[in-house]
C-alpha positions in Angstrom: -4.1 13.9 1.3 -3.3 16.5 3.6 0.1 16.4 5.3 1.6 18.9 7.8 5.3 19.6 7.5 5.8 17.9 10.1 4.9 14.1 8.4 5.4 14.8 5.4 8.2 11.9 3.4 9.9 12.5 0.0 12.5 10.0 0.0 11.6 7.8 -3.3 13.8 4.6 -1.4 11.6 4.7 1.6 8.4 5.3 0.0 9.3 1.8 -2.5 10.2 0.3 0.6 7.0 0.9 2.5 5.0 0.1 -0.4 7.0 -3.0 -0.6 5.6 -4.2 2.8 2.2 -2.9 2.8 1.1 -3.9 -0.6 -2.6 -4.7 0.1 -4.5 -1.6 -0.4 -7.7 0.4 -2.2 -7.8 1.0 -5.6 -10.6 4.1 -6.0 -11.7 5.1 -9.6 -14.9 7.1 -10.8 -17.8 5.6 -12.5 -20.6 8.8 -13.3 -19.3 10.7 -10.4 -19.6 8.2 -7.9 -16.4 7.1 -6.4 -15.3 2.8 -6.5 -13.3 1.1 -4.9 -11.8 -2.9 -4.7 -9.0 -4.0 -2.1 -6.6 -5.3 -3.8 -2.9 -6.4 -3.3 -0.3 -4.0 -5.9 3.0 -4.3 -7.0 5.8 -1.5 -7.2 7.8 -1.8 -10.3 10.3 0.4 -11.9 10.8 1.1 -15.9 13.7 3.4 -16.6 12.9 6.7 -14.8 8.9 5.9 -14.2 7.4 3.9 -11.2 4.2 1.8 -11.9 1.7 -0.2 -9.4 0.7 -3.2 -10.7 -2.2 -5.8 -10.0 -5.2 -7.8 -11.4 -9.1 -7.9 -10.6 -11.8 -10.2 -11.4 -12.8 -9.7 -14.8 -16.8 -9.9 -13.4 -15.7 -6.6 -11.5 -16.7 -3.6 -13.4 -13.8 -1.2 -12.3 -11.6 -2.0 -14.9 -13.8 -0.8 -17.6 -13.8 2.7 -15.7 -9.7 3.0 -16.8 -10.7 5.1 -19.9 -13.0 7.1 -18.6 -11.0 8.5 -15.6 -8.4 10.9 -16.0 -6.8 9.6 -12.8 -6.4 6.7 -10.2 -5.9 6.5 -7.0 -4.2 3.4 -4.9 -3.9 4.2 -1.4 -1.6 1.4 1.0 -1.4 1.9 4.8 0.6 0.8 7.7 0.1 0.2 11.0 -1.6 3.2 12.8 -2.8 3.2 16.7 -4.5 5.6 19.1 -1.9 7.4 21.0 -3.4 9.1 24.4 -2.6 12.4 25.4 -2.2 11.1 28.8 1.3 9.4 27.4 2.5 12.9 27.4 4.3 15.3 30.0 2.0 18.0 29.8 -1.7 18.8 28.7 -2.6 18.2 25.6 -5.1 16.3 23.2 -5.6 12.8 22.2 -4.1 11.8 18.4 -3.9 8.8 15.8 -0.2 7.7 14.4 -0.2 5.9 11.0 1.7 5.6 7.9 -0.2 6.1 4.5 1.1 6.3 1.0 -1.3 7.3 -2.0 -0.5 7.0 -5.3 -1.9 9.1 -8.4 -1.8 8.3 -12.2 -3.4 6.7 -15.2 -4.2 3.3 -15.2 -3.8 0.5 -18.3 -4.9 -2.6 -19.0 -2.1 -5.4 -19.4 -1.3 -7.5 -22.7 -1.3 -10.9 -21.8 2.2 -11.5 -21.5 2.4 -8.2 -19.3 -0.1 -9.7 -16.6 1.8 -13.3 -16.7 5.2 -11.4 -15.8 3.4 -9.5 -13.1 1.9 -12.9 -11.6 5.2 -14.7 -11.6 6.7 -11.9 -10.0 3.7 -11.8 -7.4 4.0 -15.6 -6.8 8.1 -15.0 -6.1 7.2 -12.8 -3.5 4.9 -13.8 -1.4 5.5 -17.8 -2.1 9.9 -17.9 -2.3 10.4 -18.5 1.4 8.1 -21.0 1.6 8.6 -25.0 1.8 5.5 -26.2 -0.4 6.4 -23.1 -2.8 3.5 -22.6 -5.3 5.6 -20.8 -8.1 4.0 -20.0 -12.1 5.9 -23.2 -13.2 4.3 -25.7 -10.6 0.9 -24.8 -12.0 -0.6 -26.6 -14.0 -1.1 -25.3 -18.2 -4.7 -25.7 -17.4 -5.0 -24.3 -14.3 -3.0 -20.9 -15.3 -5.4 -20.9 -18.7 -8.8 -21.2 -16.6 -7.5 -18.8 -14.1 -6.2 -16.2 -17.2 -10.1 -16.1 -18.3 -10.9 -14.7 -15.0 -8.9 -11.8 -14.5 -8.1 -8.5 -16.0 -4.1 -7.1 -15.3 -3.7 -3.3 -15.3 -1.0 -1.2 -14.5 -0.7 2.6 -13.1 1.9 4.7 -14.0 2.5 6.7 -11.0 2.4 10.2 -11.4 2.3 11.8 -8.1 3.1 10.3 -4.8 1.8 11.6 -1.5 3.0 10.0 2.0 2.6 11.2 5.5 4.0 9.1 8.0 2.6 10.8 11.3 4.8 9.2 14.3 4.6 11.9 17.1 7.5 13.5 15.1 6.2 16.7 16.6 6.9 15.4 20.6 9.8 16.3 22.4 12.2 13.0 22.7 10.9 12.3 26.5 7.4 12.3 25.4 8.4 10.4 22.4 9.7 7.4 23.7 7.1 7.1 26.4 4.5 7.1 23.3 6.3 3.7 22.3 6.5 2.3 25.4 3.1 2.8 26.0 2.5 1.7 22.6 4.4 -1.6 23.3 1.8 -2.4 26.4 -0.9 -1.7 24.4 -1.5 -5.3 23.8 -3.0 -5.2 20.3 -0.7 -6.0 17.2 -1.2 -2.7 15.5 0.2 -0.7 18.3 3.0 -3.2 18.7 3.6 -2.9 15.1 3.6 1.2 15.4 5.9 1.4 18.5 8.5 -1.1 16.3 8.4 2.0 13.4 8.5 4.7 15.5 11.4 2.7 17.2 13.3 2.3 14.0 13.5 6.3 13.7 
């Protein structure tokens, strides 16, 4: 991914964080030269020193089986992004896009059994913990999870490169800046409201 200076983010925290919140992304793999993809919600775990994305797919989808054959993975999440008009700024300029996007490089695994059951309880904590009717791994029923195991195929990445660019007008002077927010704000579409909230948070 290419990333001016400008956009560019190296702090490891952040990055976990982002990833954290914007967990549904595209897993892209090579099958005879011709790139694959599945959308797909990941987990972000740490092991010692080494950061893996974990997840599952159907086991009718064929990308798993391209895990030994490719070299390299890539799992790229993104956050909100908007149009920002060049008309939001104090002097002449062009029109641009804000976003935040995080790619992820390494080799992907296939899980043992009691590797992809960890990774689904921790899954089910996370999106199901704050909720009343909580549908956790131990309210499921042994036949249920069994059928449902059949199904799917766990894998893991271990991250060896990250790449994230976080482009939020970082590059305007601070007038033009938080008029690109307000603006943002009376957009009146979520995913500028979402934006002007980040670039608020700065």
């Amino acid at each position: 991914m290419y990333i001016p200076k400008y956009f560019k983010v190296t702090d490891i925290e952040k990055i976990r964080d982002f990833v954290q919140e914007n967990s549904f992304g595209t897993l892209v793999t090579t099958r005879k030269g011709r790139p694959i993809a599945t959308h797909l919600p990941f987990g972000f775990i740490q092991e010692g020193d080494d950061w893996y994305v974990t997840g599952h797919m159907a086991y009718g989808n064929p990308q798993w089986r391209t895990f030994d054959t490719c070299e390299e993975v890539l799992v790229m999440l993104q956050g909100p992004h908007a149009y920002v008009s060049s008309s939001w700024y104090s002097h002449e300029n062009v029109p641009t896009w804000n976003y935040q996007a995080v790619h992820l490089y390494g080799k992907a695994s296939i899980l043992t059994r009691d590797e992809l059951i960890e990774d689904l309880k921790r899954m089910l904590a996370k999106y199901e913990g704050h909720r009343g009717n909580q549908v956790l791994w131990d309210t499921l029923s042994l036949e249920l999870i069994e059928n449902e195991l059949k199904g799917i195929v766990g894998f893991k990445i271990k991250v060896d490169e990250i790449q994230a660019a976080y482009k939020l007008s970082q590059n305007r002077n601070e007038t033009d800046y938080n008029n690109i927010i307000d603006k943002l704000r009376k957009e009146g579409n979520p995913h500028s409201q979402q934006l002007a909230d980040v670039m608020d948070k700065k």
